[in-house]
KEKE-3310 file (N, C-alpha, C; in steps of 0.2 Angstrom, whole numbers, plus 5000, padded with zeros to 4 digits):
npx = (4866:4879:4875:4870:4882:4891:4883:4886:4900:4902:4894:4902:4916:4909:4905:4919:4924:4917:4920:4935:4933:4927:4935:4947:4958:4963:4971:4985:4993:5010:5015:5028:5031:5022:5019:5020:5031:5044:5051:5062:5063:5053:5042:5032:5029:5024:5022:5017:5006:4998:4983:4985:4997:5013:5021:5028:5026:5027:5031:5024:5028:5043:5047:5054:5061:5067:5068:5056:5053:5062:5056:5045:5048:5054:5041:5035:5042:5054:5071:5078:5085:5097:5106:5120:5126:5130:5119:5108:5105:5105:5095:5085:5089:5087:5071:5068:5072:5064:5052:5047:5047:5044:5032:5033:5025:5028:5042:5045:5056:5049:5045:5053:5063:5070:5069:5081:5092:5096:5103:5116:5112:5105:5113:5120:5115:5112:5123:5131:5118:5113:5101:5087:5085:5078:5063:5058:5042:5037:5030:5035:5039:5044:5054:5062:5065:5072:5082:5089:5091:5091:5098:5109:5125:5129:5123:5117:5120:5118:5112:5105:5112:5125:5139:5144:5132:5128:5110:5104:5094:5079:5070:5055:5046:5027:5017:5001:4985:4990:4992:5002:5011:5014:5024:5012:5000:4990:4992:4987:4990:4986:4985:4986:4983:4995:5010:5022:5021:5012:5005:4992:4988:4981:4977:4974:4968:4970:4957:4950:4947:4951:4963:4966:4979:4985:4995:5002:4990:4979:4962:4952:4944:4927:4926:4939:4934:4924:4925:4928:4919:4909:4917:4914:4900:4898:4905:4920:4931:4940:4949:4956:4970:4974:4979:4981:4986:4983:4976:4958:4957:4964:4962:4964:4976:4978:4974:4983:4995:4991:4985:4977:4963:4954:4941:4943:4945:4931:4924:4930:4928:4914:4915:4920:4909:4900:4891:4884:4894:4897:4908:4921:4929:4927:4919:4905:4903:4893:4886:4901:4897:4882:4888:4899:4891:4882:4891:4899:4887:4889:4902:4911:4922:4938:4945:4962:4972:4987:5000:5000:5005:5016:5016:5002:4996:4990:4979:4974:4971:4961:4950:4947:4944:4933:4925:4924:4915:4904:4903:4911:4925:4939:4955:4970:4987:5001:5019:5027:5017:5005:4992:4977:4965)
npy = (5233:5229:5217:5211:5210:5202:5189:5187:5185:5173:5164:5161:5156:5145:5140:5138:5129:5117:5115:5110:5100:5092:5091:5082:5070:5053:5046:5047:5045:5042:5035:5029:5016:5006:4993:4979:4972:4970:4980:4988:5002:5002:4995:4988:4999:5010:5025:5031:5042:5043:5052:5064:5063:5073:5068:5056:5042:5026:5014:5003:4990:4984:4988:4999:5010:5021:5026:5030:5041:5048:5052:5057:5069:5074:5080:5088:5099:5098:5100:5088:5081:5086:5084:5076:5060:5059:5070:5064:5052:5057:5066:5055:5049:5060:5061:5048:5044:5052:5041:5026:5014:5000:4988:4972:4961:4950:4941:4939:4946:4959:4966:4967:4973:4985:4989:4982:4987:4997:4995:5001:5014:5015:5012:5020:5034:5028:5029:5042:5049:5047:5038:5030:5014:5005:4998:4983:4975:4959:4944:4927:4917:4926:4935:4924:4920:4931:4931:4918:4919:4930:4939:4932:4934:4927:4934:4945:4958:4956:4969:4971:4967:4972:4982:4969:4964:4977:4986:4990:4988:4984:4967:4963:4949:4947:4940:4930:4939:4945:4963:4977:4990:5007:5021:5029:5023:5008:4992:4977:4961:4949:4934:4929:4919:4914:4910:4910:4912:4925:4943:4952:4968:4976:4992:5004:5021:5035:5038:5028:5025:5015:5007:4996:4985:4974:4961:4952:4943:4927:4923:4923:4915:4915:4916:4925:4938:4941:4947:4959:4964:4973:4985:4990:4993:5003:5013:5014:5009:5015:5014:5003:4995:4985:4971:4969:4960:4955:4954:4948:4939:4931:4923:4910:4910:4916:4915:4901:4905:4913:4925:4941:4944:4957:4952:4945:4951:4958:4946:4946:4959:4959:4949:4955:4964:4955:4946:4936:4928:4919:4908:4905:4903:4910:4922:4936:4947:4955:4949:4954:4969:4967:4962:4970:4981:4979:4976:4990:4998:4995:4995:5010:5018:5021:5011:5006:5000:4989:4980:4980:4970:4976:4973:4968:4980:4991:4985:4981:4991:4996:4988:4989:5002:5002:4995:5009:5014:5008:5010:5008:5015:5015:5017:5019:5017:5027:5027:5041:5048:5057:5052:5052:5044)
npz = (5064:5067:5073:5062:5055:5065:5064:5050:5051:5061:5052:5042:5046:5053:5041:5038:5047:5045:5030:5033:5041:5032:5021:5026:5028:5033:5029:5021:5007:5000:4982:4980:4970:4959:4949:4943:4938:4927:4927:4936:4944:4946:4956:4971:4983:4994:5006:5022:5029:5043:5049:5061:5061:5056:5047:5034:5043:5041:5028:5016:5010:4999:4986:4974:4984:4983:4972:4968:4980:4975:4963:4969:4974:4963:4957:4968:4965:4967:4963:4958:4946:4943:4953:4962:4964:4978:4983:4980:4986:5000:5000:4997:5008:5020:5018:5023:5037:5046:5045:5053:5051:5040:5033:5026:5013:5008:5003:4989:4976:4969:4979:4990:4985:4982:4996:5001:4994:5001:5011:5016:5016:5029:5036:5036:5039:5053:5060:5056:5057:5068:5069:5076:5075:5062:5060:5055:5049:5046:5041:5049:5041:5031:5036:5039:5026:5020:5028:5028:5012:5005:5012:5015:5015:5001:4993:4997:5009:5028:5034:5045:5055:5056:5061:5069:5085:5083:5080:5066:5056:5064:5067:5066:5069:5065:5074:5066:5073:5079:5086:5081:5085:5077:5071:5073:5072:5071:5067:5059:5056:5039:5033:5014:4999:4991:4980:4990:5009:5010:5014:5021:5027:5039:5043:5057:5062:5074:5075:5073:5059:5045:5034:5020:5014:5003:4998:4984:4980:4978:4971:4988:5004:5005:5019:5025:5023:5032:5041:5039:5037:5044:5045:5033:5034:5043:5039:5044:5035:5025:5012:5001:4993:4982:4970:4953:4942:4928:4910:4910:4900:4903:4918:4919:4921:4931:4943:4944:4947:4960:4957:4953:4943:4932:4932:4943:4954:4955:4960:4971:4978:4978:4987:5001:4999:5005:4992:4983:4970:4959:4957:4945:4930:4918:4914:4907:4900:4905:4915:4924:4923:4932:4943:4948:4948:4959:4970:4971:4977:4992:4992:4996:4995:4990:4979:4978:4963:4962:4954:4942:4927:4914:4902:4898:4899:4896:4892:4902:4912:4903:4905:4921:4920:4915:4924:4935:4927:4932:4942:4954:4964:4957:4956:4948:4954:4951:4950:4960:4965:4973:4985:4992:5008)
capx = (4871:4885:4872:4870:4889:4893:4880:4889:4908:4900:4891:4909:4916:4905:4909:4926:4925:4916:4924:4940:4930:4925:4941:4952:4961:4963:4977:4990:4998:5012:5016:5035:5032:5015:5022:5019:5039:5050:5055:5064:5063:5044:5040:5029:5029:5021:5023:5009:5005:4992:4978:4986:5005:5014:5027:5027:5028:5028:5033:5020:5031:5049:5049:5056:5058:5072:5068:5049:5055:5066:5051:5039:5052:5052:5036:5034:5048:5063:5078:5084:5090:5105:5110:5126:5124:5129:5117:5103:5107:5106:5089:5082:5088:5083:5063:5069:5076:5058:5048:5049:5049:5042:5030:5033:5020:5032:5048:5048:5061:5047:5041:5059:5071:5074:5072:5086:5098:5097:5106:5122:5110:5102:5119:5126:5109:5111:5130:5131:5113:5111:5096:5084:5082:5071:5059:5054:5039:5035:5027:5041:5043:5044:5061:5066:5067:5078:5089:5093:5093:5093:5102:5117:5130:5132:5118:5118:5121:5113:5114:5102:5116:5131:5143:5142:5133:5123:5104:5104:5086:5077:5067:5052:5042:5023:5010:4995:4984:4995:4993:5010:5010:5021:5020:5004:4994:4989:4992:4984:4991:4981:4986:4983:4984:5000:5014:5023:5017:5011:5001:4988:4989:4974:4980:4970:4973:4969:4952:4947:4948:4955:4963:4970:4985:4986:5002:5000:4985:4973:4956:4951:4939:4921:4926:4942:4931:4918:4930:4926:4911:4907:4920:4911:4894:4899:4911:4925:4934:4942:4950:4961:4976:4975:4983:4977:4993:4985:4969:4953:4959:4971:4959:4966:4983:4980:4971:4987:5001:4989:4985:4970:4961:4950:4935:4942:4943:4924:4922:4934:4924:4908:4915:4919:4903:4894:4887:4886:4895:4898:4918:4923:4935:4927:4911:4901:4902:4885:4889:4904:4893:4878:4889:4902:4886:4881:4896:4897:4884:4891:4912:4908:4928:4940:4950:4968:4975:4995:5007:4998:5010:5018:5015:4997:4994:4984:4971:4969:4969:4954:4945:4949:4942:4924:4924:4923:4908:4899:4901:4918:4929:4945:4962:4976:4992:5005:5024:5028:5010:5000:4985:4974:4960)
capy = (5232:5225:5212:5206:5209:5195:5182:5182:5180:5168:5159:5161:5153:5138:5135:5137:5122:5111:5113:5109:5093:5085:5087:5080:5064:5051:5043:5051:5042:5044:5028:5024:5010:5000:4992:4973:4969:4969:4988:4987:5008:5003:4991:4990:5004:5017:5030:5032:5046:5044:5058:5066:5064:5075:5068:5048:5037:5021:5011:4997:4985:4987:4990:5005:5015:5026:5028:5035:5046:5055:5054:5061:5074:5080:5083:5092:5107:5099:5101:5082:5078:5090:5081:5073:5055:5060:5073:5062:5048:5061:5069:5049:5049:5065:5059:5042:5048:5051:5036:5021:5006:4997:4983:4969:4959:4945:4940:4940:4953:4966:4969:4969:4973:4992:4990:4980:4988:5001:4994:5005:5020:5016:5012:5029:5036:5028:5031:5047:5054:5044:5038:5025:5005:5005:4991:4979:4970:4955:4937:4925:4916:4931:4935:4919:4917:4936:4928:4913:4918:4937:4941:4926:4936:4927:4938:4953:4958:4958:4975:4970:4966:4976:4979:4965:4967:4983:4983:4993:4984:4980:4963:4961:4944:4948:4934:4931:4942:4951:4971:4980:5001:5010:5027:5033:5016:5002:4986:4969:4954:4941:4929:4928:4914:4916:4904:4908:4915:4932:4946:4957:4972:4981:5000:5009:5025:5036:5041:5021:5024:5010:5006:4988:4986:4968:4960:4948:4940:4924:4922:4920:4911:4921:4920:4930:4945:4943:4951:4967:4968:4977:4991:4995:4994:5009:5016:5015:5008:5020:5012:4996:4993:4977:4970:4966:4957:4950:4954:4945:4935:4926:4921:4902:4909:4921:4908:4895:4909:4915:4934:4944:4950:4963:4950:4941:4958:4962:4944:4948:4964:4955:4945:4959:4966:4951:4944:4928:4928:4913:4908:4902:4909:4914:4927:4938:4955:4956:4946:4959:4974:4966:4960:4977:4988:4977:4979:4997:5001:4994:4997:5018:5020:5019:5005:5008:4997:4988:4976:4979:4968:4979:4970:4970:4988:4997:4982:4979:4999:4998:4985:4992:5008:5000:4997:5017:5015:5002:5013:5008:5020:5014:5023:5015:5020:5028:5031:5047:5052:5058:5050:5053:5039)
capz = (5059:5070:5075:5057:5054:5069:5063:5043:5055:5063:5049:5037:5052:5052:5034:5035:5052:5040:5024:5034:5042:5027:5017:5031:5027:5037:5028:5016:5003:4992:4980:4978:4964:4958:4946:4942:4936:4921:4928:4943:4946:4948:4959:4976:4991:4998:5010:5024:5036:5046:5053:5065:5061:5052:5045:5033:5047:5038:5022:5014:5006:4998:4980:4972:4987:4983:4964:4974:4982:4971:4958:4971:4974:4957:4960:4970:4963:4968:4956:4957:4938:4942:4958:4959:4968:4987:4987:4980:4991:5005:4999:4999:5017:5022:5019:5027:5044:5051:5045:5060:5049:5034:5033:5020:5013:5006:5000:4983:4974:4967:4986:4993:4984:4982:5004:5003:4993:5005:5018:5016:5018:5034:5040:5036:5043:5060:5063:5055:5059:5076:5068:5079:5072:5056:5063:5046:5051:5044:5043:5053:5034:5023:5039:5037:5018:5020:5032:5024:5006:5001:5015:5018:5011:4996:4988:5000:5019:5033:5038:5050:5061:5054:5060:5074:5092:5082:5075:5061:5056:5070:5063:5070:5066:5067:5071:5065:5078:5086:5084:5083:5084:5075:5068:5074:5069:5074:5064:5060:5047:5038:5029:5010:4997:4986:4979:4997:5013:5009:5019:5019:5035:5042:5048:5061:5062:5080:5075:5071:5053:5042:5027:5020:5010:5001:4996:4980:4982:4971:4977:4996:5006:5010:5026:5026:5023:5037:5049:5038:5032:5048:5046:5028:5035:5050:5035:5044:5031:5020:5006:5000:4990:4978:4966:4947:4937:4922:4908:4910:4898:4907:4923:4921:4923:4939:4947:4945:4950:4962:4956:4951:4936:4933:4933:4949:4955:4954:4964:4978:4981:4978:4992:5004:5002:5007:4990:4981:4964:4959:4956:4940:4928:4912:4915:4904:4902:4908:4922:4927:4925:4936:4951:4950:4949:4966:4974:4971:4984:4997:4992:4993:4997:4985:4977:4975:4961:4962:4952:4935:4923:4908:4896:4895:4904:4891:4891:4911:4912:4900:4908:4926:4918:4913:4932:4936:4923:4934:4949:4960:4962:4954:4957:4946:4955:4948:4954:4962:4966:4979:4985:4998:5007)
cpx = (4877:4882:4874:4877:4892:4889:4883:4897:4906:4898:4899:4914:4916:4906:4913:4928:4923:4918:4930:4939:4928:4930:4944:4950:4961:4969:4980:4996:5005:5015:5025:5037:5026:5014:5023:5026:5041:5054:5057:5063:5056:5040:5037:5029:5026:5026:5017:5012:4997:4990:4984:4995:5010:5021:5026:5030:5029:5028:5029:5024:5038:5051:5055:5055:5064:5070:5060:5049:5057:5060:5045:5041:5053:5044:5031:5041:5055:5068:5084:5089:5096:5108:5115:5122:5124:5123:5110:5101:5105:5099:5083:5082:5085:5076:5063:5071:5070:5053:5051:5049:5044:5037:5029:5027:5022:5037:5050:5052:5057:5045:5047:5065:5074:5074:5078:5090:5100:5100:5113:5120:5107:5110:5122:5122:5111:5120:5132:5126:5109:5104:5095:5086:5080:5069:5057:5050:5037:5032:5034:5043:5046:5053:5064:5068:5072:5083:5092:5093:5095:5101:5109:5121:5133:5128:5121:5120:5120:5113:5109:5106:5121:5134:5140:5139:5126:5116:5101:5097:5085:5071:5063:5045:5036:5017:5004:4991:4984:4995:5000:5006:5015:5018:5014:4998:4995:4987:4991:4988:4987:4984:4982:4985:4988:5005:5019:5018:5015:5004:4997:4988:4983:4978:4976:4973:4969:4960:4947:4946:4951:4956:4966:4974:4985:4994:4998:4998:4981:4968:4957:4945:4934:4923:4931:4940:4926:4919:4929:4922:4909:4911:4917:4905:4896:4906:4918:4934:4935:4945:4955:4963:4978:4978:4980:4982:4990:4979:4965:4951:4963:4970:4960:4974:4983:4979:4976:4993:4998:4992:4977:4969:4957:4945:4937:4943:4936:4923:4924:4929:4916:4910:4914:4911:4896:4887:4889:4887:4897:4906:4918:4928:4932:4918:4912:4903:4897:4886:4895:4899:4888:4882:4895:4897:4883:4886:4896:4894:4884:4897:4909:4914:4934:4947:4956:4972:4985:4994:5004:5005:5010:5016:5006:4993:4988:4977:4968:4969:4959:4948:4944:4945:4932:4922:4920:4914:4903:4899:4908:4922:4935:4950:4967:4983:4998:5013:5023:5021:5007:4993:4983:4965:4956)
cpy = (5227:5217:5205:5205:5200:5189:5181:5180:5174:5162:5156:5156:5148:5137:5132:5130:5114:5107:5107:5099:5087:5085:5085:5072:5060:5048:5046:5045:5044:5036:5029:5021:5007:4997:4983:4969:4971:4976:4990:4996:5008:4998:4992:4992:5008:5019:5031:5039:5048:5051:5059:5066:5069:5077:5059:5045:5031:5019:5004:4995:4988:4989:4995:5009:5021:5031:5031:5041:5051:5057:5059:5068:5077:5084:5088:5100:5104:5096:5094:5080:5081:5086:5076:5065:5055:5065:5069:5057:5051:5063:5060:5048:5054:5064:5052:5043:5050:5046:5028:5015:5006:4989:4978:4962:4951:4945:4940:4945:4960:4969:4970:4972:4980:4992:4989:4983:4996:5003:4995:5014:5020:5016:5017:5033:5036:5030:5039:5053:5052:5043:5031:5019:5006:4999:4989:4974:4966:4949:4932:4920:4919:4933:4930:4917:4924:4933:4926:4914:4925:4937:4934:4929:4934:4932:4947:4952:4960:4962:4977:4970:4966:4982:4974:4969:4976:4981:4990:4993:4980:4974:4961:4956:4943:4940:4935:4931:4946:4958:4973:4989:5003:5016:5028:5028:5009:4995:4980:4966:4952:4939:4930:4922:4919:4910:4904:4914:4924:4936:4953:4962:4979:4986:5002:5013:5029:5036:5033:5021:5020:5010:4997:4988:4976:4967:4956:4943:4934:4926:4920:4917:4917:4920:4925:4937:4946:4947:4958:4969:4975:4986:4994:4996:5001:5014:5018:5012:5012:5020:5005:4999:4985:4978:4967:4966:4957:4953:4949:4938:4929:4925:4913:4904:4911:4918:4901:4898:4913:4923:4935:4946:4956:4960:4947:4946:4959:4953:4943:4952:4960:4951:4949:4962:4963:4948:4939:4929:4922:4912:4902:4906:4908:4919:4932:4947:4958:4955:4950:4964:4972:4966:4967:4983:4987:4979:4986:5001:5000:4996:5004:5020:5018:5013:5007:5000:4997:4985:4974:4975:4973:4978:4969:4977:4989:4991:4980:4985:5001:4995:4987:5000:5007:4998:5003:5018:5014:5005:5013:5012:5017:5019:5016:5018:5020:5030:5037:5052:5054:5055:5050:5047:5043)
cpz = (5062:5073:5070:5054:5060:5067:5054:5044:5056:5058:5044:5043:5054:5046:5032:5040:5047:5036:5027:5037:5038:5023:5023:5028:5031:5034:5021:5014:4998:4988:4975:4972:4965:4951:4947:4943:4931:4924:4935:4947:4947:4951:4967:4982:4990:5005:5013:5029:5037:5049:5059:5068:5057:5048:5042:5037:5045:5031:5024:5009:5001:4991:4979:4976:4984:4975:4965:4974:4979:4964:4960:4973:4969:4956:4962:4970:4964:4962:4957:4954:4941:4950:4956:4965:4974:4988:4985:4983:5001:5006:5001:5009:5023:5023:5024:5034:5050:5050:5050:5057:5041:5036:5027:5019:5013:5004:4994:4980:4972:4975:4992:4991:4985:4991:5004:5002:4997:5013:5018:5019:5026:5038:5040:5040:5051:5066:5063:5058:5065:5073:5071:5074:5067:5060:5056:5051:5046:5048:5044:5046:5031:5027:5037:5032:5016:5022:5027:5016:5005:5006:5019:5017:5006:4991:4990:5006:5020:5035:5044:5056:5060:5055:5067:5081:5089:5076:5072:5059:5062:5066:5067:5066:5068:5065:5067:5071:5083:5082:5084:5080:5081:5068:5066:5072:5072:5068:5064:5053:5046:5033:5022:5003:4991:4985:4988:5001:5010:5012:5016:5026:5035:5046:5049:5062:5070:5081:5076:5064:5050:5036:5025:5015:5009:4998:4988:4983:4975:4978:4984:4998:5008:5015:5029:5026:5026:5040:5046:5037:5039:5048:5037:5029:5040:5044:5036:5040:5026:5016:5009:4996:4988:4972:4961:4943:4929:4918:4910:4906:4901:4914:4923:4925:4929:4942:4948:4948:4957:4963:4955:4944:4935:4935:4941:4955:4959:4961:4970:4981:4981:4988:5001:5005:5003:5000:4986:4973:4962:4957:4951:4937:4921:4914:4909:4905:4906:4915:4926:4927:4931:4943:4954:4951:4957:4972:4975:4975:4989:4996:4990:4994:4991:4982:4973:4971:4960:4955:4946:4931:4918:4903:4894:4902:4901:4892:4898:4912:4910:4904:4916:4925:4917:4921:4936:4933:4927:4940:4955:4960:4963:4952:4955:4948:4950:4952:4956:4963:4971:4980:4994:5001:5012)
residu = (UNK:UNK:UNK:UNK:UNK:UNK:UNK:UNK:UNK:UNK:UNK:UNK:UNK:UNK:UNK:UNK:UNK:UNK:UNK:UNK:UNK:UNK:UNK:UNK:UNK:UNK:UNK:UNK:UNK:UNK:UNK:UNK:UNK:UNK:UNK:UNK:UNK:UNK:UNK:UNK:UNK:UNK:UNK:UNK:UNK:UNK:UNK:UNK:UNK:UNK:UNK:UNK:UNK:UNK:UNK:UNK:UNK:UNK:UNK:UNK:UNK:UNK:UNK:UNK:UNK:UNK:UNK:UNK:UNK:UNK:UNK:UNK:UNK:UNK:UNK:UNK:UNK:UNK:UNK:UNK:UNK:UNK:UNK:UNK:UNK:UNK:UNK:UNK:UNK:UNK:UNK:UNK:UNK:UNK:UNK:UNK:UNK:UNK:UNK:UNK:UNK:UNK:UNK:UNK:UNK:UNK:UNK:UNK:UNK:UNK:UNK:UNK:UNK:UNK:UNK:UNK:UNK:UNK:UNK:UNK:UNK:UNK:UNK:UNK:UNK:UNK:UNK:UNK:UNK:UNK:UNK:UNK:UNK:UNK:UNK:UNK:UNK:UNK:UNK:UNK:UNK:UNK:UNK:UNK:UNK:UNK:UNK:UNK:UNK:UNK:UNK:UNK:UNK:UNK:UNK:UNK:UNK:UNK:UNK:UNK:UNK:UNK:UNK:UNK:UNK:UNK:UNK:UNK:UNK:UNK:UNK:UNK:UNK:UNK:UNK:UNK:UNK:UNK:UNK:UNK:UNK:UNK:UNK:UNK:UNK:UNK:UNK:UNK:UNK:UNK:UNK:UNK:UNK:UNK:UNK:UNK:UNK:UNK:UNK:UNK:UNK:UNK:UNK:UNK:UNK:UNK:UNK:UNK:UNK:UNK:UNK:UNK:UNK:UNK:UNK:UNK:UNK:UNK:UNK:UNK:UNK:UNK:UNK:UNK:UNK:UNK:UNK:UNK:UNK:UNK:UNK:UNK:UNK:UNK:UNK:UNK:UNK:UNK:UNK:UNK:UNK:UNK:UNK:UNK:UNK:UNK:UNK:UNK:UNK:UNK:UNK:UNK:UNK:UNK:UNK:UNK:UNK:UNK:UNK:UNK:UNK:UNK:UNK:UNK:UNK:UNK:UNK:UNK:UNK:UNK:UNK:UNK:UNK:UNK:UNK:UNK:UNK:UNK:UNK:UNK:UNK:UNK:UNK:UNK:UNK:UNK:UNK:UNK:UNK:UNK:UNK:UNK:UNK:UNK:UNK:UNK:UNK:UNK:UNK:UNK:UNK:UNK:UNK:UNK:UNK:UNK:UNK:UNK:UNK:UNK:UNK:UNK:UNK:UNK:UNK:UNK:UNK:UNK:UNK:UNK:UNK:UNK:UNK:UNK:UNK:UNK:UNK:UNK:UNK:UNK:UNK:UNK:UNK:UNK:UNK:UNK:UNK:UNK:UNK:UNK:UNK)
# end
């Protein structure tokens, strides 16, 4: 009896090891802002915490971080609405106080700007709560087009370097090729075609799992995604985060502002998983199903969608939705949400 009793501990035992082993994340999301533009309380950031951290070590790009936070703090129970502005200013930095930097993709206002206006808060953070540097990583343009413009003090200041002699933002200008560490990951740039420089950053986490976070992006060259195919073929690629601005209809316009649409979407991933779709800008419904149903069996990780424009939501949703149909697994982010890759 006691024999049979230790082999059903044992087995419950081994379930419970398993179960724990296949749900385990390898990166922990919450989303900030995914939001295209016209709504400044909803523009691009995340929150990461890699496997084996246990607290959001870093920020992906600068939108709506503040207006995030407190959204993903209603959330989860906490009693925001009734806070007066110190203590919700307070509660914003409270979450912020252990994450070790932010990486920005680019310069433009929806991907910087809620960072910035936050440059009274770190400053009270670091004097007040002795809190380290925030380190901003970026491309040595995307720093240099803050310097000299957001930050000259005729817009804003540089509370990078305020008050003199102290480094409030520690700004670190990352090559192309150069790894940088920082909360529990290991980080790559690359380069992606935009009206300015703008970046795409490969995060390894301790395990060798990876995700890829895009800035605003048009099409790229096949060969930009050779470098990956290998981390989908050994599955160590665990999800992206792209951007699809425009409908399907509007494949001349995404193509000239350099963005995405749902169809140039399907030949991106096409391209990542090594297959030849041909590039144009009007395709076939037919033609979307056939090359997103190929895709599909190589992309097995899921596609987190950004910077949907407003204005035509409902119909890049639907079409981003017949995606799912086809096999990809398509996650449209929403503010204050949790996600897991």
């Amino acid at each position: 009896m006691n024999k049979i009793k230790n082999i059903v501990i044992t087995g419950i035992i081994l379930v419970l090891i398993f179960s724990v082993q296949v749900s385990a994340k390898d990166f922990d999301l919450v989303c900030l802002g995914a939001g295209g533009g016209d709504f400044t309380d909803d523009v691009i950031s995340f929150m990461v915490k890699p496997d084996g951290i246990d607290y959001y070590s870093l920020i992906l790009d600068g939108g709506s971080i503040a207006e995030g936070i407190l959204a993903h703090g209603g959330k989860t129970g906490q009693n925001l609405l009734k806070m007066d502005p110190e203590d919700k200013v307070k509660y914003v930095a409270s979450v912020l106080k252990k994450v070790e930097g932010i990486l920005l993709t680019h310069s433009h206002l929806d991907h910087v700007s809620g960072f910035s206006i936050l440059g009274p808060l770190f400053l009270n953070m670091h004097f007040q709560w002795k809190t380290p540097s925030f380190r901003v990583i970026a491309s040595p343009e995307t720093i240099d087009n803050l310097e000299k413009y957001l930050y000259s003090g005729k817009i804003w200041g540089n509370f990078g370097h305020f008050p003199k002699d102290n480094t409030i933002l520690k700004y670190e200008r990352n090559e192309i090729g150069k790894t940088v560490e920082i909360g529990g990951l290991s980080v790559e740039r690359f380069s992606v075609r935009h009206k300015v420089e703008s970046s795409a950053y490969l995060l390894t986490n301790k395990n060798g799992n990876k995700m890829m976070f895009f800035g605003d992006t048009g099409t790229l060259g096949v060969e930009f995604y050779k470098k990956f195919r290998n981390y989908i073929d050994n599955k160590k690629l665990k999800g992206i985060i792209l951007e699809v601005s425009f409908p399907s209809t509007n494949n001349k316009l995404a193509n000239s502002t350099t963005h995405l649409t749902r169809d140039l979407l399907v030949l991106e991933l096409s391209k990542f998983a090594g297959l030849e779709m041909p590039e144009k800008l009007n395709y076939t419904e037919e033609e979307i199903e056939k090359y997103a149903k190929k895709a599909a069996e190589k992309i097995n990780f899921p596609v987190m969608i950004i910077h949907i424009k407003p204005w035509d939501y409902k119909q890049i949703v639907k079409e981003l939705n017949d995606l799912k149909k086809y096999g990809i697994n398509i996650i449209i982010a929403e503010k204050g949400n949790s996600y897991s890759f």
